[in-house]
Structure formats: C-alpha cells, structure tokens
C-alpha positions as CSV (number, residue, x, y, z in Angstrom):
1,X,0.0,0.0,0.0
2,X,2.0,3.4,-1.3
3,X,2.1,6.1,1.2
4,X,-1.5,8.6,-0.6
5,X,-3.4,5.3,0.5
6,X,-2.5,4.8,3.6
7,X,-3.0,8.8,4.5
8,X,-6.3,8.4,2.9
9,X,-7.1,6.0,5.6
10,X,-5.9,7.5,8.0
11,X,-8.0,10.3,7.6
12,X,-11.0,8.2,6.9
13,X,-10.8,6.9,10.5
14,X,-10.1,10.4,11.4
15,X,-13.3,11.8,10.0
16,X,-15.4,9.1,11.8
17,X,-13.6,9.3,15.0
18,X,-14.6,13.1,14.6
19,X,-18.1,12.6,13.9
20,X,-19.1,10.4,16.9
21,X,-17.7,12.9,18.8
22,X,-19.5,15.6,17.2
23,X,-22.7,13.7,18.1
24,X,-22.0,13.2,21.5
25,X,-20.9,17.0,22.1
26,X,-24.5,17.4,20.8
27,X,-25.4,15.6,23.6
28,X,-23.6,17.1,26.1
29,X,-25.1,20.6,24.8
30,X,-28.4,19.3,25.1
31,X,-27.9,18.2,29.0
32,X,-26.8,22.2,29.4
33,X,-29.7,23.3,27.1
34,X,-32.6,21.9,28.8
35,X,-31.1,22.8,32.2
36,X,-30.7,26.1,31.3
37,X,-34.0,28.2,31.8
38,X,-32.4,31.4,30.2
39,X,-34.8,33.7,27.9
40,X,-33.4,36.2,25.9
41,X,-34.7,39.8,26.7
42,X,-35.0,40.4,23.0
43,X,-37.3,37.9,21.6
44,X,-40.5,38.9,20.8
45,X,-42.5,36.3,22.1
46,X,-41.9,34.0,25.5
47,X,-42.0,31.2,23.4
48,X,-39.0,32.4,21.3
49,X,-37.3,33.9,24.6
50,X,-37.0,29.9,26.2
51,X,-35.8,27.1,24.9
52,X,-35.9,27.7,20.7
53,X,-33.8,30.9,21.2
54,X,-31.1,28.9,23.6
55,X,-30.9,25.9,21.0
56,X,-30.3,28.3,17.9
57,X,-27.3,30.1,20.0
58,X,-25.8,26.8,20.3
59,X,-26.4,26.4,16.4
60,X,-24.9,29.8,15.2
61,X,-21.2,29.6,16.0
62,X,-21.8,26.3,13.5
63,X,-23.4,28.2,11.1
64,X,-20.7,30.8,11.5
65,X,-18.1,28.7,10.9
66,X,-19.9,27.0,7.5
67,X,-19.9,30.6,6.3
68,X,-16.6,31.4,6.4
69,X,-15.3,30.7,2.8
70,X,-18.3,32.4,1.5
71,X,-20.5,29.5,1.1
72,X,-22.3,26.1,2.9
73,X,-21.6,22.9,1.6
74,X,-23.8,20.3,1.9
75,X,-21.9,18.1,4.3
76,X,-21.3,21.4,7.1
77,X,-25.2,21.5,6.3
78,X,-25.7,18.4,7.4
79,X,-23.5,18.4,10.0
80,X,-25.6,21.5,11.2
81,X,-28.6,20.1,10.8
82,X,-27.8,16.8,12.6
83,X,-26.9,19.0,15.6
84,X,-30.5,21.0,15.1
85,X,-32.0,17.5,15.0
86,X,-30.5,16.7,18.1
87,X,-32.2,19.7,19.5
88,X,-35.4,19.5,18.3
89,X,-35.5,22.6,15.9
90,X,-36.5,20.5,13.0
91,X,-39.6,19.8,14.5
92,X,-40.0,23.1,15.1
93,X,-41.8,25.3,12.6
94,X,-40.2,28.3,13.3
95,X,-37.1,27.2,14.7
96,X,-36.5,25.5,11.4
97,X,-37.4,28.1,8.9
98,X,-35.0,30.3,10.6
99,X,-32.2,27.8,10.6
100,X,-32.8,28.4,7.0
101,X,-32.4,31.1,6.5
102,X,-29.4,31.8,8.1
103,X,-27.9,28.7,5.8
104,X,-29.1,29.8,2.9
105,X,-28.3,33.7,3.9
106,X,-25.5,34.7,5.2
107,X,-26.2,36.6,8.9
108,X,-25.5,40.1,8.2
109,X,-22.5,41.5,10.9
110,X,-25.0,43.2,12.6
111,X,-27.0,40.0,13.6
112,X,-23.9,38.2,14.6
113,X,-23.2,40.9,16.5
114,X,-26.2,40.6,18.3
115,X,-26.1,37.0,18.3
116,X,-22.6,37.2,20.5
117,X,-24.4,39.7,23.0
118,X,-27.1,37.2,23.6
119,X,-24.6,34.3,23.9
120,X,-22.9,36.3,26.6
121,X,-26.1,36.6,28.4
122,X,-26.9,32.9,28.0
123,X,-23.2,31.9,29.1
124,X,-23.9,34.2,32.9
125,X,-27.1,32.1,33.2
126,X,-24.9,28.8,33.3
127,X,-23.0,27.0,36.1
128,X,-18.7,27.6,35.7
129,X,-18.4,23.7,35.2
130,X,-21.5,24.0,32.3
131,X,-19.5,26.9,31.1
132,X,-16.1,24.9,30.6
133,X,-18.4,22.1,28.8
134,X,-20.3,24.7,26.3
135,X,-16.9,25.8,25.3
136,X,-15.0,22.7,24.7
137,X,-17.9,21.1,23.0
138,X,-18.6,24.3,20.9
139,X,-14.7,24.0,20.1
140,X,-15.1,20.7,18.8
141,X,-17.6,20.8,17.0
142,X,-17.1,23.9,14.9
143,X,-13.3,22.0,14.0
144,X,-15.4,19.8,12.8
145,X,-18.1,21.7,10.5
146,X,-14.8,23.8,9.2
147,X,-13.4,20.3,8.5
148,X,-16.1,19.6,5.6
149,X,-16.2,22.8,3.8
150,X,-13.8,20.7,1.2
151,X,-15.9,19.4,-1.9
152,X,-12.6,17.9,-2.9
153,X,-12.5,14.6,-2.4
154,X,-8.5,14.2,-3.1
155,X,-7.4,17.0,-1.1
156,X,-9.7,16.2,1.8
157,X,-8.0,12.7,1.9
158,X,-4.9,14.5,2.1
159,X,-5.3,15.7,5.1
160,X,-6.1,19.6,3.4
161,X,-8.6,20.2,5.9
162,X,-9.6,23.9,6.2
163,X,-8.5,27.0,4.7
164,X,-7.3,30.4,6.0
165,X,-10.4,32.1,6.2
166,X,-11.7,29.4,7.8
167,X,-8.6,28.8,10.5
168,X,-9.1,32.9,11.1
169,X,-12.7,32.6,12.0
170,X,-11.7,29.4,14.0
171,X,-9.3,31.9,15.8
172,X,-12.2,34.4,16.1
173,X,-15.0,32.2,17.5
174,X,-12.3,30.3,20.1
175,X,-11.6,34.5,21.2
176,X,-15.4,35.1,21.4
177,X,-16.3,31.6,23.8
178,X,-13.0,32.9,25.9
179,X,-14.1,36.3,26.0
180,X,-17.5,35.4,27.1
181,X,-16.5,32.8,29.8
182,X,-14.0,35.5,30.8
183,X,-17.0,37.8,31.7
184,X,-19.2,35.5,33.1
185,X,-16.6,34.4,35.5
186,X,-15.6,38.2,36.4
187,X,-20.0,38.5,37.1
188,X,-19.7,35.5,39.1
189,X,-17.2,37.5,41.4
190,X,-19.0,40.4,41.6
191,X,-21.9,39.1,42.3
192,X,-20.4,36.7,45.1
193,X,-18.6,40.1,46.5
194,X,-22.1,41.8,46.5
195,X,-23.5,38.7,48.2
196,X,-21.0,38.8,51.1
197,X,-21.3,42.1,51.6
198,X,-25.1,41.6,52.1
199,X,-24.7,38.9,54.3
200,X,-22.4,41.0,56.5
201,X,-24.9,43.5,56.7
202,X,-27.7,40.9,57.9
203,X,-24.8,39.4,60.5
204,X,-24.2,42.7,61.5
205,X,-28.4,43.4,61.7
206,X,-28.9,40.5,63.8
207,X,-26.0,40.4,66.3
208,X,-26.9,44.2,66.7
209,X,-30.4,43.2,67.5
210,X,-29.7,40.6,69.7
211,X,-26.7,42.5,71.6
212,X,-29.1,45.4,72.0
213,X,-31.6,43.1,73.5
214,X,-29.3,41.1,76.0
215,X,-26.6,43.8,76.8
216,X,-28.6,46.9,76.3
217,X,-27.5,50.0,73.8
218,X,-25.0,52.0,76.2
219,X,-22.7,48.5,76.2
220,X,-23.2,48.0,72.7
221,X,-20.1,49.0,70.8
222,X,-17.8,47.4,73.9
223,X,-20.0,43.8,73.7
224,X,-20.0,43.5,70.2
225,X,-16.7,41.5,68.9
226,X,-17.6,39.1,72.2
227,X,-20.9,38.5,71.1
228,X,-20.2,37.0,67.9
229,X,-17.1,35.7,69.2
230,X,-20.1,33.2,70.8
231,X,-22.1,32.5,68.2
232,X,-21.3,29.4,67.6
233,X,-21.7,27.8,70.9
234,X,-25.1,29.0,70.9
235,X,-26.9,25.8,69.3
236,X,-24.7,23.8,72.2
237,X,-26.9,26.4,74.4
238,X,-30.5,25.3,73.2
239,X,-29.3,21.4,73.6
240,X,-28.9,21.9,76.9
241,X,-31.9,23.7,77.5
242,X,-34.4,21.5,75.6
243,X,-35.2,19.8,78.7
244,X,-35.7,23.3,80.8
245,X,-33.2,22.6,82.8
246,X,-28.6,22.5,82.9
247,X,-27.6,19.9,83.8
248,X,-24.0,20.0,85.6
249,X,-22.4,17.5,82.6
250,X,-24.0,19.4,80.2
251,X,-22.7,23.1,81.6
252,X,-19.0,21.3,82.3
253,X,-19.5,20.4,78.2
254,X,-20.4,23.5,76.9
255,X,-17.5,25.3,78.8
256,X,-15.5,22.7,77.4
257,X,-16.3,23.9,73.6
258,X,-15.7,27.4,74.5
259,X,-12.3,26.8,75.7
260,X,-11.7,24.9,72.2
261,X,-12.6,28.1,70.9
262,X,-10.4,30.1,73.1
263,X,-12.7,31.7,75.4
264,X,-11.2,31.6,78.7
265,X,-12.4,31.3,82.1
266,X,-12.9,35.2,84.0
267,X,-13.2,37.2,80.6
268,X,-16.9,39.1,79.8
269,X,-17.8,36.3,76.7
270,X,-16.9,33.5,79.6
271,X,-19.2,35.2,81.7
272,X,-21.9,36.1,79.1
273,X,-21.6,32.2,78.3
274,X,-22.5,31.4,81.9
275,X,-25.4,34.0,82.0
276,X,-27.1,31.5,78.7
277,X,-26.5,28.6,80.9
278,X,-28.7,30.2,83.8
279,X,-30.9,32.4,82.6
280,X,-32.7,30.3,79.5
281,X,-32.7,32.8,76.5
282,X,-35.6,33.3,73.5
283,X,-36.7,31.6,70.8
284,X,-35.6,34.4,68.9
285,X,-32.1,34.9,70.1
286,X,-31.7,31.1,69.1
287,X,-33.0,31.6,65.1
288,X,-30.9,34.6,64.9
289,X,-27.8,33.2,66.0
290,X,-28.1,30.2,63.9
291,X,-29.4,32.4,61.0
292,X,-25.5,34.3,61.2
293,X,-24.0,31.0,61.5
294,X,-25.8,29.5,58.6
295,X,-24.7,32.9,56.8
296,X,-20.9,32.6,58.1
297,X,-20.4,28.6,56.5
298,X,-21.9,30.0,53.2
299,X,-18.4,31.7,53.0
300,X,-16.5,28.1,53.4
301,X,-15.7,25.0,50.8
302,X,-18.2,22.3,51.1
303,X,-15.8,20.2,52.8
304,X,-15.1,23.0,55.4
305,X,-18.9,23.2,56.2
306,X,-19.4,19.6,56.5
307,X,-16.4,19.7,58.9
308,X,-18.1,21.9,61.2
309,X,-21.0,20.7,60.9
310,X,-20.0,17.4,61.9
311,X,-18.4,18.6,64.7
312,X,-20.9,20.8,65.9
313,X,-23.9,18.4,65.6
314,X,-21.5,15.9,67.8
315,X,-20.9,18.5,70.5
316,X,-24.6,18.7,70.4
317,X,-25.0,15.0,70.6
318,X,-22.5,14.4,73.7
319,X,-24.4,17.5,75.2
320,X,-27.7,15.8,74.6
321,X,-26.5,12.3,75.8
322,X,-24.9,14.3,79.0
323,X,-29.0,14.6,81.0
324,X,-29.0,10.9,80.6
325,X,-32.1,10.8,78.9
326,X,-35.7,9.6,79.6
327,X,-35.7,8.6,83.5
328,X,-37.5,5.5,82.7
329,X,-35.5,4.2,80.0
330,X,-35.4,0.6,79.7
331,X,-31.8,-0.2,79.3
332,X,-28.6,1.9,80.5
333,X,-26.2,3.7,78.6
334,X,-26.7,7.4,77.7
335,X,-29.9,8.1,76.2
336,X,-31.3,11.1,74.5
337,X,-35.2,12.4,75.9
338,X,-37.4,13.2,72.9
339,X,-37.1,17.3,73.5
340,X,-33.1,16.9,72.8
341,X,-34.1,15.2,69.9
342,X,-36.1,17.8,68.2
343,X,-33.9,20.3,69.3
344,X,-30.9,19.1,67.7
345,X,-32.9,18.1,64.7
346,X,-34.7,22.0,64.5
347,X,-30.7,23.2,64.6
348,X,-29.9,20.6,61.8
349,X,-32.6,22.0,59.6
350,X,-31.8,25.8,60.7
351,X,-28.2,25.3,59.3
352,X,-29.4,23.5,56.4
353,X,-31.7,26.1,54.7
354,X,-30.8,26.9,51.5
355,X,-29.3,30.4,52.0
356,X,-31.6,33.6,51.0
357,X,-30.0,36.2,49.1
C-alpha cells in the first residue's frame, strides 16, 4: 500500500472518530440546554425567549463557521442540521425556517453581532463547570463543520482540511467563547462580593439586635466583637436547654467547647456564656444566632462546612447524651429524651436552609 493510501485511511478513521464525537458534544449541549431556563430579553415572544432561542445560540457559532469561505456545503449542512435534529429545531416550525435562512443567507455583521451579545447573556445564566463544557464542546464541533467545507475529495484525503479564512474565524470564535467565559466568571465574582457584603450587613443586623436586646445599647459598641465571638456555641446552648433545665455534665461540656474556641475562664464572653447557661434565652435569640452562622459557612468549601457541621452536631449529641435521657429508659447507657431530639434536629434544619440572598 504506497504512502497517498495509507493517509487516505488514515484520515477516513479520522473523519469518523470526529463525527461520533461531534454527536456526543450534541449531547452534552443538550444536557446544558434543557437545564438552562435562560430567555433572551430580546425575543418577541416568550415562546422564542426559552428554549428555541437557547438551542439556535448553540447552532450559530456552527453556522458561522460554514460561512466562512463564502459559502455552505452540503456536508457542514448536514452536520448542522444533525446537531438541530439533536435539539429539536427540526420539529420546530419556526425554529427551522430560521435555521434556513441563516444557511441559505448569510447573517449580516449586525446580527452576529447581536447574536454574540445574547450568547454572553446565555453563558452568565450557566454554572462555571456548564460553562467549561459549552466551550470545549462548541470547540469541537465547529473544527469539525470547518473540516467539511472541502468538496474535494483528493485533497480532503490529504489531510487539506480547512483553509485560512476558515482557520481565522476558527481563531475568532475560540476568542469570542473565551471572551464570554471570561466575563461571566468576572459576574460571578462580583456578584459573590455583592452577596458577602449583604450577608455582613444581615450578620451585622442581627447580632446588633440581639446585643441590644441582652446587653442593652449603652454597652453596645464594647460587647459586640464578644458576642459573635459566641455564636457558635449558641446551638450547644439550646441542647442543653431542651429539657428546661442544665444539667451540671452538660454546663461542664459547653465550657468545654468554649475553651476549644479560646474563650477563657474570667473574661466578659466566659461570663456572658455562663449568664445562657442560667438564665434560659428566646426563641428568637436562638434563630438569629443560627441564621448568622448558617450565613458565616456559606463563605466556606463544602468540605469546610461539613467539617463543622459534623463537629458541631457531635458536641450537640454528647451535650444531649450528658442529662442521661428519659428517667424510665429501659436499658442503660446514655440516652437522648425526645425534646433533645427535636432540638438538635430543628438546629440541623436551621443550618441547612438553603441560604436567602
């Protein structure tokens, strides 16, 4: 076999090695596309705004791509219209007819211009992670509808896949994804900065609320670092109280978490501390201190608030397990009375909620 034959095999494989993958980016793009609940501001009806609009942005950096020498051959339209398939445009009256169009058309600058805009907005919509997965797919696939603009079968087999224009607007599109990534990601990190800022105000809100209530506004300023400083020993607080009553075991255990925390015996939070575990405080001191707690862990990695968690829920289990229990329980061993069970179950939930911002 001379050396044109075996390239011309090569590339053979090549071509279907690339077109299962093109099918199965498809795929992946249809995962993102019916997650995605995006509707663009533009579009004149809601119908157009949901999911038709979303699935002809995937379609138009492909269509850009088939236009780039000037012209669409048949197999980059059927590439494109395997992916619209895929979709569910072709099924779609309107979706379809306007696929059409822009095949048999070429989108003026002016529409792709607008087109990019509303790809931008779709991308914010999306997850970082769907983001990634739009763009790589997106990659691949408009390689591959650049890759059979060739209506020569010789210099296909050769390996002549694309030509300038087409590797320039290759360049162009790769810049635009990038670019649009780029921004989503830098609206990601504004928003997250507005979002902590918002949930230091509402810390800030409730610990002023509840140190105004339990310190009184002349001691304010002074008690306000300590305060939070207790925060989260307060859930070991409403264990212990959730039969009515502090048990010595249970005071000795909460003491015991504080000094974990560096609170030390003979300072004003040590004392403050002692004041919970006499005098039995609200319903409402409790939700607010969990609410700036649950607030605080949205700031961690999800392993860092499962640590705590973990090891917050256990102090609140060994707290629980500390009153022995029902006094008519039928075997020994530490036992947990039914109101330290809902109590620790209600502080579960609490720092559970999904967070409101």
């Amino acid at each position: 076999m001379d050396a044109f034959s075996r390239r011309s095999i090569d590339e053979y494989r090549r071509q279907i090695n690339l077109k299962d993958s093109f099918a199965l980016q498809t795929e992946r793009l249809k995962t993102i596309l019916e997650s995605s609940d995006w509707k663009s501001p533009t579009a004149p009806t809601a119908e157009n705004g949901g999911w038709r609009c979303r699935a002809l942005l995937l379609i138009a950096p492909l269509v850009e791509i088939a236009w780039a020498d000037g012209r669409v051959t048949r197999r980059e339209s059927d590439a494109i219209l395997q992916a619209a398939e895929t979709y569910g445009l072709i099924d779609d009256q309107s979706g379809y007819c306007e696929l059409l169009d822009n095949l048999t058309s070429r989108p003026s600058p002016q529409a792709r211009g607008r087109m990019w805009q509303e790809f931008r907005n779709f991308i914010e919509s999306l997850s970082e992670s769907e983001r990634e997965d739009l763009k790589f797919c997106l990659s691949v696939q408009t390689q591959f509808v650049a890759e059979q603009s060739s209506n020569n079968l010789i210099n296909f087999l050769r390996g002549e896949r694309v030509c300038k224009t087409e590797t320039e607007h290759l360049q162009i599109i790769s810049e635009q994804l990038e670019s649009a990534c780029a921004a989503a990601k830098s609206l990601d990190e504004k928003r997250r900065v507005v979002r902590e800022a918002e949930n230091a105000e509402r810390e800030i809100s409730y610990i002023t609320a509840a140190a105004d209530y339990y310190y009184g506004k002349a001691d304010l300023n002074e008690t306000f670092d300590d305060y939070s400083k207790l925060i989260p020993l307060v859930p070991l607080v409403k264990t212990a109280w959730a039969e009515g009553r502090v048990t010595r075991r249970e005071r000795h255990l909460v003491f015991e978490a504080a000094k974990r925390l560096g609170i030390k015996p003979g300072t004003a939070v040590h004392a403050r501390l002692a004041e919970w575990l006499e005098l039995h405080p609200t319903d409402e001191f409790y939700d607010s201190a969990l609410e700036i707690l649950r607030h605080r862990w949205q700031k961690l990695s999800p392993e860092e608030k499962a640590r705590r968690k973990f090891e917050l829920l256990n102090d609140c289990t060994r707290i629980a397990e500390a009153s022995g229990g029902a006094k008519h329980s039928p075997s020994g061993g530490a036992k947990i009375c039914n109101e330290e069970i809902v109590a620790v179950k209600r502080i579960a939930r609490k720092l559970n909620a999904a967070a409101t911002v």
